[in-house]
NUTI-938249 format. One line per 10 residues: their letters; for each residue x, y, z of C-alpha. Coordinates in steps of 0.5 Angstrom, whole numbers, always signed. Layout:
A	X Y Z | ...
//
This chain:
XXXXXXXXXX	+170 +389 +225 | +170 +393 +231 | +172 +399 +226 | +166 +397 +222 | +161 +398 +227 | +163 +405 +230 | +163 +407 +222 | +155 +405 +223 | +154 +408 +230 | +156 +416 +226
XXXXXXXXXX	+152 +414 +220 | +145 +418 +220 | +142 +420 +228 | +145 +419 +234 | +141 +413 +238 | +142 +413 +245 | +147 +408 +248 | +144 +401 +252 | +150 +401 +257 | +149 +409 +258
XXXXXXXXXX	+141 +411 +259 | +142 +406 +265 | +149 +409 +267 | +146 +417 +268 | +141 +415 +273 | +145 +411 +277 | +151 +414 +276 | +149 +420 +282 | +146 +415 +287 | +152 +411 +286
XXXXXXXXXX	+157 +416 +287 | +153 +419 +293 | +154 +412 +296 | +161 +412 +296 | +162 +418 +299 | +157 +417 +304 | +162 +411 +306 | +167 +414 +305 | +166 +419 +309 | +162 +413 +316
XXXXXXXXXX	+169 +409 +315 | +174 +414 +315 | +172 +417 +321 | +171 +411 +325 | +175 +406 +329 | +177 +402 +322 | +184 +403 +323 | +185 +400 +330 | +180 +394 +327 | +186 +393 +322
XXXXXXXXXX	+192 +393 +326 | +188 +389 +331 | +187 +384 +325 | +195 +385 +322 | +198 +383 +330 | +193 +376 +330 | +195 +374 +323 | +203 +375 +324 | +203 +370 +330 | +200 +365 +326
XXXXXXXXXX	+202 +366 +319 | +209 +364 +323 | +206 +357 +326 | +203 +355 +320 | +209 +356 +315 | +214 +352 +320 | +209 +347 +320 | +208 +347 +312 | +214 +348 +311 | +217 +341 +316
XXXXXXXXXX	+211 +336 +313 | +214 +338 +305 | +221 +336 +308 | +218 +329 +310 | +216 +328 +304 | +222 +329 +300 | +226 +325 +306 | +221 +319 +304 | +222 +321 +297 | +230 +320 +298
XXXXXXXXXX	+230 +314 +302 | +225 +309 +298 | +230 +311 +291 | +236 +308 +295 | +233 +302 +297 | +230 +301 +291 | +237 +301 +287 | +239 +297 +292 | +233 +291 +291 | +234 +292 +284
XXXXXXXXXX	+242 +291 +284 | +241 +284 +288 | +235 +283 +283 | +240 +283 +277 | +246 +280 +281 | +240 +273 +281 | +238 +273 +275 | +245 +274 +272 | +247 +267 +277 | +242 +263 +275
XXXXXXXXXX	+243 +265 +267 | +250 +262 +269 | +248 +256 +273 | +244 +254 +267 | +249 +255 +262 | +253 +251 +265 | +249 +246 +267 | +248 +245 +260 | +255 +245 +258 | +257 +240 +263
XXXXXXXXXX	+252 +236 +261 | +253 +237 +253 | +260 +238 +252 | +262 +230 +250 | +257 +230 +246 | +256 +236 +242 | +260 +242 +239 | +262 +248 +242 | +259 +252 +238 | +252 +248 +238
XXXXXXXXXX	+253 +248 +245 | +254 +256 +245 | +247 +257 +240 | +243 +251 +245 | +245 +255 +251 | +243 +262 +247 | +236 +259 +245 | +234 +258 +253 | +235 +265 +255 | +234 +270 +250
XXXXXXXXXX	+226 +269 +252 | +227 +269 +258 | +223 +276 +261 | +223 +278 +268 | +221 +286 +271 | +214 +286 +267 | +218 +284 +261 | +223 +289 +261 | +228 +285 +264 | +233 +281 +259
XXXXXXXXXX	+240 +277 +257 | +245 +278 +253 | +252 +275 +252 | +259 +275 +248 | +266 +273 +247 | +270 +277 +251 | +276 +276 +247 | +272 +276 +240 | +268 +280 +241 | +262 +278 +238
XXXXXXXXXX	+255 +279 +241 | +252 +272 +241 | +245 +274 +245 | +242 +281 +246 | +234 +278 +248 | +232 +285 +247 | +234 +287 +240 | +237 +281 +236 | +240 +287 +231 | +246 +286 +236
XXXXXXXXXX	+246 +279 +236 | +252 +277 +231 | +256 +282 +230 | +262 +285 +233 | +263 +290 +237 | +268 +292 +232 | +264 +293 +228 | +262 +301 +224 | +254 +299 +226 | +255 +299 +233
XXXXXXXXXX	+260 +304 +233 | +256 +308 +239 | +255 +302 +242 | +263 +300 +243 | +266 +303 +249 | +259 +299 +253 | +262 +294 +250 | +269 +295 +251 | +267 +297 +258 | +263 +290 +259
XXXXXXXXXX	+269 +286 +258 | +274 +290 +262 | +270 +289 +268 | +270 +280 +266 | +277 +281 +265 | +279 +285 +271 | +274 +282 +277 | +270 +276 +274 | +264 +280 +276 | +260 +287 +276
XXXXXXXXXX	+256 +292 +276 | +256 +297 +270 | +252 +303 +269 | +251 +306 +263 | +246 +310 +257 | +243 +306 +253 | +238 +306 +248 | +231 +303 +248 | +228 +299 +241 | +221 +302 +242
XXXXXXXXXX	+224 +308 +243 | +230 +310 +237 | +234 +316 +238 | +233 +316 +245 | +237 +314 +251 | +235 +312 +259 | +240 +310 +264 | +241 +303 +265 | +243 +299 +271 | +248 +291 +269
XXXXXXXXXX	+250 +287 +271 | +256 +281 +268 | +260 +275 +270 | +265 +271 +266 | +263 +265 +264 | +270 +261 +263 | +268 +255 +258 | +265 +260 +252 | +270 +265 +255 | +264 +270 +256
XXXXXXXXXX	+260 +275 +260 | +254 +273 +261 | +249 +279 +264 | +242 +282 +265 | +241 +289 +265 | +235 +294 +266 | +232 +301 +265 | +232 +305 +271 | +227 +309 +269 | +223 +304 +269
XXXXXXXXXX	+224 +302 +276 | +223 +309 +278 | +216 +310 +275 | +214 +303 +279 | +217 +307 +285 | +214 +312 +283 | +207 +309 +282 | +209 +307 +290 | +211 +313 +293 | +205 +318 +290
XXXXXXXXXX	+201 +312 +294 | +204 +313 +299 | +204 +320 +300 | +197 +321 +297 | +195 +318 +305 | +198 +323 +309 | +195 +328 +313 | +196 +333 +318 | +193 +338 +323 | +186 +337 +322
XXXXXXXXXX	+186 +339 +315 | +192 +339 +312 | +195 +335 +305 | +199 +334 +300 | +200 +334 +293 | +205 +334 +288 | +205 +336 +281 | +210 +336 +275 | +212 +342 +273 | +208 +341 +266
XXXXXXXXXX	+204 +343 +272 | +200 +335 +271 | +197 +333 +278 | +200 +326 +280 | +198 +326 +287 | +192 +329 +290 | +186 +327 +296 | +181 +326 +290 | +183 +323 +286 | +178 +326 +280
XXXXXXXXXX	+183 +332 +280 | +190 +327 +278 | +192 +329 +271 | +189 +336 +272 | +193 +342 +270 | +195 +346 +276 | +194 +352 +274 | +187 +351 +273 | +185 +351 +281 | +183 +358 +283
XXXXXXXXXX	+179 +361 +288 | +172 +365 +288 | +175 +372 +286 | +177 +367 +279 | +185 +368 +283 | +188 +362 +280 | +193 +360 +286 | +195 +354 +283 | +198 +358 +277 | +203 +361 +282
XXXXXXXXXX	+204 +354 +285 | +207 +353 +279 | +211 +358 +278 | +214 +358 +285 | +216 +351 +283 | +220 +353 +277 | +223 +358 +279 | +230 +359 +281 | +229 +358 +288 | +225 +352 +286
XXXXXXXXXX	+220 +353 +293 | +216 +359 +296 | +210 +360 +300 | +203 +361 +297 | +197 +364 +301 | +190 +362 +297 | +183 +362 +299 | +176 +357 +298 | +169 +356 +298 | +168 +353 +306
XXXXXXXXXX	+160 +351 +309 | +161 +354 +315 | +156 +358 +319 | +162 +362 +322 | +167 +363 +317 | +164 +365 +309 | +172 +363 +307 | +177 +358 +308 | +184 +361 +308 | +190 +357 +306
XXXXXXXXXX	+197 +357 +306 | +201 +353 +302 | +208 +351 +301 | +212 +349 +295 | +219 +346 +294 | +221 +343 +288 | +224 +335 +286 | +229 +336 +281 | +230 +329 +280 | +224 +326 +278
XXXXXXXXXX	+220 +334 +276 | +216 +334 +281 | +213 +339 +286 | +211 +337 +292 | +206 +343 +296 | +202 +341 +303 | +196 +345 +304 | +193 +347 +310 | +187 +351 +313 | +188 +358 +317
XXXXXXXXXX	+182 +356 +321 | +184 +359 +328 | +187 +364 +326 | +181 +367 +322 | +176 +364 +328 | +180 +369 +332 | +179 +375 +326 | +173 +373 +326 | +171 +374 +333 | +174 +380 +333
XXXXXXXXXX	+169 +382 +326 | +164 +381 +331 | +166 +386 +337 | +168 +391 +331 | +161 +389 +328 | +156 +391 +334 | +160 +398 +335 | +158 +400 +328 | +151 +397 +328 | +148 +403 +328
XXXXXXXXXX	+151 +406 +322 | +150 +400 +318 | +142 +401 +320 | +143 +409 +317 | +147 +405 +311 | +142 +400 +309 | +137 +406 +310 | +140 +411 +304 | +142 +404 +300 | +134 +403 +299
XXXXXXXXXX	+134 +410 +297 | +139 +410 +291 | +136 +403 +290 | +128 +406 +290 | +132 +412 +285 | +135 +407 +280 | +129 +403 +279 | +125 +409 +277 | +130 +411 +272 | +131 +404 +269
XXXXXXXXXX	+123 +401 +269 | +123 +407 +263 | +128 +405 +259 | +126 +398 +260 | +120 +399 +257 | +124 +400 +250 | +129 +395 +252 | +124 +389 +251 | +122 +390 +245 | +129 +390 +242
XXXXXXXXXX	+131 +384 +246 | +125 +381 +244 | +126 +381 +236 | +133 +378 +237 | +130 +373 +241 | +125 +371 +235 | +131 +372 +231 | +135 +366 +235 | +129 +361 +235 | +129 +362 +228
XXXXXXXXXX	+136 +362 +226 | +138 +354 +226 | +132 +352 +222 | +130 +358 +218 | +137 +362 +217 | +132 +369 +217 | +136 +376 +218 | +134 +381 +221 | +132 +388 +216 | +134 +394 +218
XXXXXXXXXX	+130 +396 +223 | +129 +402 +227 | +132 +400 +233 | +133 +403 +240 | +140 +403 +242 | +147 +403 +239 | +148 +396 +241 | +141 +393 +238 | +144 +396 +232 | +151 +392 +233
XXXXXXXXXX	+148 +385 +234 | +143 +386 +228 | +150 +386 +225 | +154 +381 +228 | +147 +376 +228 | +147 +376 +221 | +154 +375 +220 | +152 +368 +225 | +147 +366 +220 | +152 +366 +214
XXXXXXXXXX	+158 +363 +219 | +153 +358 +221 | +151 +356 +213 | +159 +355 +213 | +160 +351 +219 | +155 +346 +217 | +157 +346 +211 | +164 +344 +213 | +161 +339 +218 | +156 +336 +213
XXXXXXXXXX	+164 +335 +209 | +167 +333 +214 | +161 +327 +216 | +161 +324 +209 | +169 +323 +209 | +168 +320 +216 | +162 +315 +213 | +167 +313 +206 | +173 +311 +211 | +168 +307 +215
XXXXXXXXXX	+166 +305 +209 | +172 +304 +206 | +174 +299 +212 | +168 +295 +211 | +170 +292 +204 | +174 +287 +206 | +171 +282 +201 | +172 +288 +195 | +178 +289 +190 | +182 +295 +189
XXXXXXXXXX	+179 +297 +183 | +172 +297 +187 | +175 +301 +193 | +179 +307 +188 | +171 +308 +184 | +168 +308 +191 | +173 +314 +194 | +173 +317 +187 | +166 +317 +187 | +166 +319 +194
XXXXXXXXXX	+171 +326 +193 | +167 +329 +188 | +162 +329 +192 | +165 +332 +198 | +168 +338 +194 | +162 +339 +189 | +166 +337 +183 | +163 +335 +176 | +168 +330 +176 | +175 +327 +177
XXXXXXXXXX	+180 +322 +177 | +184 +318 +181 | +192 +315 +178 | +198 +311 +182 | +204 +313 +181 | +210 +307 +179 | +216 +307 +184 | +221 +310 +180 | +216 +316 +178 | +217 +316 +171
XXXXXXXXXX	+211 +313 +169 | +203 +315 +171 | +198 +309 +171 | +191 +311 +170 | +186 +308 +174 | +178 +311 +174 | +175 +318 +173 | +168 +320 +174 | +164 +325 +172 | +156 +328 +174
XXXXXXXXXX	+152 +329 +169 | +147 +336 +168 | +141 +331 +172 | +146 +330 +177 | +147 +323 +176 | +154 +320 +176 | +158 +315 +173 | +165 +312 +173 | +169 +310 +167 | +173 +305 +166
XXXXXXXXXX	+181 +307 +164 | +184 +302 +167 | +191 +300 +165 | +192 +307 +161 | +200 +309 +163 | +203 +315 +161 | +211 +318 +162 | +210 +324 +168 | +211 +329 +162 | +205 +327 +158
XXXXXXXXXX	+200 +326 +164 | +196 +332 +163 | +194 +335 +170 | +196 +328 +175 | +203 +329 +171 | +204 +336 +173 | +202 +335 +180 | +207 +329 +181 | +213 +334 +178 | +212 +339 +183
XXXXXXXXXX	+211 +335 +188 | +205 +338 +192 | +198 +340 +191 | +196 +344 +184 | +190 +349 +185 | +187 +353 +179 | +181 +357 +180 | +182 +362 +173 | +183 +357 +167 | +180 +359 +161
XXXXXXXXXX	+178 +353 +160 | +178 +354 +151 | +181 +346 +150 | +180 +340 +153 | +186 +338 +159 | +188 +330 +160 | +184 +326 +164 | +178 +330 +162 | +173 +329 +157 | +170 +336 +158
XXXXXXXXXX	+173 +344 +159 | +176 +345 +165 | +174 +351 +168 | +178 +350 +176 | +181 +344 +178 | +184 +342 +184 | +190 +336 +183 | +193 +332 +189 | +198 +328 +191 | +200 +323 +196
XXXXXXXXXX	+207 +321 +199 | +209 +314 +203 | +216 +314 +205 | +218 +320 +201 | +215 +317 +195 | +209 +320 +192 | +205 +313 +189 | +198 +316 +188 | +195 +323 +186 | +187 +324 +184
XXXXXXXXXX	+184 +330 +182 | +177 +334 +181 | +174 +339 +177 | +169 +345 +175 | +168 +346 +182 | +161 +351 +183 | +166 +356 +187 | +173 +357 +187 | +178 +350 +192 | +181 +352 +197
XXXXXXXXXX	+185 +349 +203 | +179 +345 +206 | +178 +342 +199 | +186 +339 +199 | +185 +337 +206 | +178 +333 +205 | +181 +330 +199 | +188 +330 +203 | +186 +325 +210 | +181 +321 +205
XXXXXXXXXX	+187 +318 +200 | +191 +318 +207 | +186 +313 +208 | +185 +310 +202 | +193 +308 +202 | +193 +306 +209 | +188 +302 +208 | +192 +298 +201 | +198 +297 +205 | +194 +294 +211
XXXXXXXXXX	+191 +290 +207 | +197 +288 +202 | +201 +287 +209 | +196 +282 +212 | +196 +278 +206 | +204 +278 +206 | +204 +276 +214 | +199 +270 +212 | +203 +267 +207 | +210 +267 +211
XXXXXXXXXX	+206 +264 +218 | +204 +259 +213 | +211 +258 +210 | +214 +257 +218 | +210 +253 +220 | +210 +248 +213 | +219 +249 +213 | +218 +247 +221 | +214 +241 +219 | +219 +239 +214
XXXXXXXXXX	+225 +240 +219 | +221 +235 +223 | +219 +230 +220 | +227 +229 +217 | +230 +229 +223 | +224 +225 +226 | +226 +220 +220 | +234 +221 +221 | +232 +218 +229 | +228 +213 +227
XXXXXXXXXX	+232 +210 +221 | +239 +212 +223 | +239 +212 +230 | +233 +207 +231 | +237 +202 +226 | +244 +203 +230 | +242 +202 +237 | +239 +196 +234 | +245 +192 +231 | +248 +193 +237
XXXXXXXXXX	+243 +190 +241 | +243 +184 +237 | +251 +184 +238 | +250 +185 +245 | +245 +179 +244 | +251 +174 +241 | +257 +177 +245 | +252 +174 +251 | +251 +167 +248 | +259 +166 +247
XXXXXXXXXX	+260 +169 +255 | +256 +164 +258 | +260 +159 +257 | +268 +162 +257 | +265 +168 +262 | +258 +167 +266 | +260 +172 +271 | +260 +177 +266 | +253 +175 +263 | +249 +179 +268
XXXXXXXXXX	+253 +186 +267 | +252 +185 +259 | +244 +183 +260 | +244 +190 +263 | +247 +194 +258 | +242 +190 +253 | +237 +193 +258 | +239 +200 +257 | +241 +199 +250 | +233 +198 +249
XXXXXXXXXX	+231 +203 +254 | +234 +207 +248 | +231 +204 +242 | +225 +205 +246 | +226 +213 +248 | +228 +214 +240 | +223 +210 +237 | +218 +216 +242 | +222 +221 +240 | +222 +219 +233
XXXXXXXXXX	+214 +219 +233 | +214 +225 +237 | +218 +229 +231 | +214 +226 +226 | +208 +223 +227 | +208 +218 +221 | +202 +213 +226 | +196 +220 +225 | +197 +218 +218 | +197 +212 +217
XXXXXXXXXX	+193 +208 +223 | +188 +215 +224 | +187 +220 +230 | +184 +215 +234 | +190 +210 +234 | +195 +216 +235 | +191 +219 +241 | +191 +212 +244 | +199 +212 +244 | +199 +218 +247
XXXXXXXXXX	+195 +217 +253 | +199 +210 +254 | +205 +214 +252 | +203 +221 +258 | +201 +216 +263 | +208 +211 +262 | +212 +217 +263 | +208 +221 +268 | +205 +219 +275 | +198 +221 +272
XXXXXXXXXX	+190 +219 +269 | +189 +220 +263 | +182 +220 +259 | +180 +220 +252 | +174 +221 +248 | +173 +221 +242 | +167 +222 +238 | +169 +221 +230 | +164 +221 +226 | +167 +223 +219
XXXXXXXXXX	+175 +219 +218 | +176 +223 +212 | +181 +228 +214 | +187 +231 +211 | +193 +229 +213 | +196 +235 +214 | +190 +238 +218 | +190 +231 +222 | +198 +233 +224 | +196 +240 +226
XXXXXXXXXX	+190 +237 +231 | +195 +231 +234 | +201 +236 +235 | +196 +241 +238 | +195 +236 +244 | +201 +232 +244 | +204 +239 +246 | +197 +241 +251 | +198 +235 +254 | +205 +235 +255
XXXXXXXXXX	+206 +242 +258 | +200 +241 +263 | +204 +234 +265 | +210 +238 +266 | +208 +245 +269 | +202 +243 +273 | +203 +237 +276 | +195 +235 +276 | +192 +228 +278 | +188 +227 +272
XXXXXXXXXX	+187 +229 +264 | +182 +229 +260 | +182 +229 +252 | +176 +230 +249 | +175 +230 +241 | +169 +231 +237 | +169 +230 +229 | +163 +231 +225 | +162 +232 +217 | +163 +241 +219
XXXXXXXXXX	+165 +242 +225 | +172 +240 +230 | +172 +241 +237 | +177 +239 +241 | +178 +240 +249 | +183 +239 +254 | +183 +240 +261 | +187 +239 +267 | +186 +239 +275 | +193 +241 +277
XXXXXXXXXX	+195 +248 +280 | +194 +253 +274 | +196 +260 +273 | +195 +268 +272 | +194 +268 +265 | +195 +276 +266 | +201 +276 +269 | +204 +270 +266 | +209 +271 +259 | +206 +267 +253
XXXXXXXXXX	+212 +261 +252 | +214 +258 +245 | +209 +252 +246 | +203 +256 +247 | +205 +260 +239 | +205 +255 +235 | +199 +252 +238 | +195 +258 +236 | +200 +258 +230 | +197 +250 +228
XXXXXXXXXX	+190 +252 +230 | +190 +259 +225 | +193 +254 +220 | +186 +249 +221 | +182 +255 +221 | +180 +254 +228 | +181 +259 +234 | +184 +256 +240 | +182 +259 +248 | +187 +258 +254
XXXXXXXXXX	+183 +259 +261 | +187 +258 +267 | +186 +260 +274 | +191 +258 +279 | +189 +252 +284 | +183 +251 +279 | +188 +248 +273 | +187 +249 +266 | +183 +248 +260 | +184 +249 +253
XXXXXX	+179 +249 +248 | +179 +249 +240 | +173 +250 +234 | +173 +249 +228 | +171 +247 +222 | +173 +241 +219
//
């Protein structure tokens, strides 16, 4: 372009160029100043002021250097101590959670092992601690043979769960492992670090921290593990908090940056996050930029002088001096700042001595520079006169570009440059159609997504027309096409075209269920074979091409890919001018979103149907073992009831100092029937069914009051019986689960059970005076899921407020 516009300027009369007509005037007052100073200043006592000035700041640069240089080092200091205690904390916090996992574990051995097999006891212990979470949820368990080898609890990645170490799958993880199990064999306990990889992060791995113990009646090691880089971004985040509170001297800081050059630490803290290297001074020198480098370098520290805006009567300009030192292990760069304000106050006061000595020959400078100045004004006001005319023709020009688009004509202008920006203005107006064009574009692709995301209740042959439609219109077709492709990408299905009449009205036709193999599937086949986007601007259009009904002149055919695999692929035709990339990209995102909104669509229902298929498999698993504890169990414990009952009446008379002792085992034996028959309920709720929600809500107050030293009240308002079974099932165990929890965990005084059932609306509430919790910091348990798993199936919500002190309240609504 610059090529271009000196072509111009040599094409007919030479114009007098805008930069030079003021540049002649002034050049000679200009230059004549400059000599004139030259000549005052190199004959006065500048070089004495200079070396007067060089001995203040050598004295005190070195003060200020020792004294940056010290508070980095304090810093690091800091840095290092507070890293060594936290690996000490974090090695005595796994070493607890590792001894209480074991104490669980055997407690529950001890307390199972005569009624249970090894191996149920083995999965019962695994179901306690794998969701057991602590470290904000980063702390976890795991578990395995130590002669087996097999992996029996891994709570943060069940893939391992199962599965030898020998196995060819972890054979990465294998020496962990064979490590792990040396360490149990060989000292019954341990710490172990290593490098491991993290679920949300695959391909990658963080050091990690461990500790194992050996748990002899599983012959396992028991351990606890957490990633490093986790503690150290806690530590981190503590450390910066500290640090960003220091202060020194009168006005010196610290700040600390990475060496992508964020800022993590700042006195304000709207400049955390920053780049570094955007600081700079008034004279646009940017000192951060060299902060950085000093950091990154092979010294990795280094010192760095600046200067900054200050409001001070006395001192125009803040000097700084600045020392950087690198962290290489975190990737920080710690740098302290401080003011070099003594030593330019006594600069300062020398400026002035040197000023009132040369006060009189500034007076005689000041007098010549009015003179140039007068003799500068006067060459320019003529110049000025012509200026304004071709200012105010392009200001004209600029007021009416955005609305009315006008170019400027080839007009007699003054100056070269007017000439130029005639040139340049014209090609922004063009540019500025183009943009808007492109932004108009870009807003309707936008519109259909927002659209597209709105039309949940529509099928998805109404969403393929309505992005169909959609994309014609963006590219300016006369029509187009929108096909799927099967998952063996032999075979096209056609799924709707569209076309625009001469008068501009669309329409879509139906093609639905059309299959063709790819090598006869016209232009959607061709796209698919070849795997990327077809784009032809030269046909001869002499014949009719598959899909299309009319001749094509230009056609643009773009596939999409999911997972490796093209499976959908639409084209567009007869555009007014030729496609290009912006075309595939507006067609490209807008069927991206299509396909990702069939899949989200498609995953939301499958997830629906498998929440329902758990919970109905729970029920059903329920209500057998319910069964089996109430026939089997409930029927055996009975009979030898009523044998101890006859053994009692035959020892009355041959043994009747036996009498008692047996009585007591008949009381036991009926505290167990009774603790079944409650199980058996509690599994399976035959009385909901049977008797009503009413009646069953009534046994479970006398049942939680029986069991545990509390008050329970019970409203209930039922104003329609006819419920379904199933739902009823859903509301009983909702509450037998929130009554039981908060019996259990928080300790309150009183219950309150408050049930309302109308013709269309259910609403159940449930509140407790006991001690609450944090609901942020606390980790949802099993019980709470299945609860909101039972109140989706009933197409209620359910609400968990908590506050600790304050006690609990659960709220569910519905419909009926």
């Amino acid at each position: 372009m610059k090529k271009n516009i000196w072509q111009r300027m040599n094409i007919g009369p030479r114009r007098i160029s805008l930069s030079s007509s003021p540049f002649y005037a002034s050049a000679a007052v200009i230059i004549s100043l400059g000599v004139f100073m030259a000549i005052f200043w190199a004959f006065n006592e500048y070089e004495a002021y200079n070396e007067s000035i060089e001995n203040i700041r050598q004295s005190y640069d070195a003060r200020y250097r020792e004294r940056v240089r010290e508070e980095v080092e304090k810093v690091i200091d800091f840095v290092e101590y507070r890293r060594s205690q936290a690996v000490q904390r974090i090695e005595s916090e796994i070493r607890d959670r590792v001894q209480s996992a074991y104490s669980i574990s055997s407690h529950m051995y001890s307390r199972h092992k005569d009624e249970m097999a090894e191996i149920e006891l083995k999965d019962l212990v695994v179901e306690v601690l794998r969701p057991i979470r602590w470290s904000n949820g980063r702390g976890y368990y795991f578990a395995g043979g130590v002669e087996s080898g097999i992996i029996d609890l891994y709570g943060d990645d069940p893939f391992y769960e199962g599965k030898s170490r020998f196995s060819p799958e972890l054979r990465e993880a294998r020496k962990k492992f064979r490590d792990i199990t040396g360490i149990v064999k060989e000292k019954g306990a341990g710490i172990y670090r290593y490098n491991w990889t993290k679920p949300e992060a695959v391909g990658r791995v963080y050091p990690k921290i461990s500790f194992v113990k050996y748990f002899k009646p599983f012959d396992w090691y028991i351990g606890a593990g957490i990633y490093i880089d986790d503690l150290e971004k806690t530590l981190q985040d503590d450390v910066l908090a500290r640090i960003q509170n220091i202060r020194f001297g009168r006005d010196g800081e610290i700040l600390g940056f990475r060496f992508d050059g964020t800022i993590i630490c700042h006195r304000d803290e709207r400049f955390i996050g920053r780049s570094i290297s955007d600081f700079g001074d008034d004279q646009e020198y940017k000192f951060g930029s060299e902060m950085w480098q000093k950091g990154i370098s092979t010294d990795a520290e280094g010192f760095v002088r600046y200067v900054s805006s200050k409001d001070s009567q006395d001192v125009k300009n803040n000097r700084n001096l600045a020392y950087v030192k690198a962290y290489d292990s975190w990737g920080w760069i710690f740098v302290a700042t401080m003011s070099m304000d003594d030593m330019e106050q006594a600069i300062e006061k020398e400026r002035k001595t040197y000023l009132r000595i040369n006060f009189e020959n500034i007076t005689l400078f000041i007098s010549l520079f009015i003179v140039a100045v007068s003799l500068m004004l006067l060459f320019a006001y003529f110049y000025s006169l012509r200026i304004k005319h071709g200012i105010s023709l392009f200001t004209n020009f600029l007021r009416r570009a955005v609305d009315e688009k006008n170019r400027i004509e080839d007009t007699h202008l003054a100056f070269t440059e007017f000439e130029d920006l005639r040139y340049l203005a014209n090609q922004m107006v063009d540019d500025l159609s183009q943009k808007e064009l492109l932004i108009r574009r870009d807003e309707l692709r936008l519109d259909t997504l927002l659209q597209l995301g709105m039309m949940e209740d529509r099928c998805f042959q109404d969403k393929y027309e309505f992005i169909l439609e959609r994309i014609v219109r963006i590219t300016r077709s006369e029509g187009g096409y929108l096909a799927l492709v099967n998952t063996a990408q032999t075979h096209l299905n056609l799924y709707c075209c569209y076309e625009i009449s001469a008068e501009g009205e669309g329409k879509t036709i139906q093609v639905s269920g059309i299959s063709r193999p790819l090598e006869q599937a016209g232009l959607p086949g061709k796209a698919v074979i070849r795997g990327e986007a077809v784009v032809c601007n030269g046909y001869p259009g002499t014949q009719q091409l598959f899909p299309y009904k009319r001749m094509v002149h230009r056609h643009l055919n773009v596939p999409i890919y999911n997972s490796g695999k093209i499976v959908i692929v639409a084209g567009v035709y007869n555009n007014g001018r030729d496609y290009d990339t912006s075309d595939i990209r507006q067609m490209t995102m807008l069927l991206d979103g299509l396909w990702l909104h069939v899949l989200k669509v498609c995953a939301e229902e499958e997830m629906t149907r498998l929440e329902r298929q758990i919970i109905a498999v729970s029920e059903e698993e329920r209500s057998t073992i319910g069964r089996d504890l109430h026939d089997d169990l409930g029927s055996h414990l009975s009979g030898v009831e009523l044998l101890c009952m006859v053994l009692q009446k035959k020892l009355k008379q041959d043994a009747p100092d036996k009498v008692e002792e047996l009585d007591a085992i008949r009381n036991l034996i009926r505290e167990a029937i009774e603790i079944t028959r409650r199980l058996a309920q509690g599994l399976y709720p035959v009385h909901v069914v049977e008797h009503g929600l009413e009646s069953s809500f009534g046994e479970l107050k006398v049942e939680i009051e029986n069991l545990f030293d509390l008050q329970c009240n019970l409203i209930i308002d039922i104003d329609d019986e006819q419920m379904d079974p199933s739902r009823a099932i859903h509301l009983y165990y909702i509450t037998r689960e929130a009554v039981f929890n908060a019996a259990r965990h928080g300790r309150p005084l009183n219950i309150e059970i408050h049930l309302l059932i109308e013709k269309r609306r259910l609403s159940l509430k449930i509140d407790d005076d006991g001690c609450g919790f944090k609901e942020k910091s606390t980790q949802l348990g099993i019980g709470l899921h299945t609860m909101k798993y039972r109140a989706k199936a009933i197409g209620a919500s359910l609400v968990v407020e908590s506050k600790v002190g304050q006690g609990t309240s659960i709220s569910l609504e519905g419909e009926k």
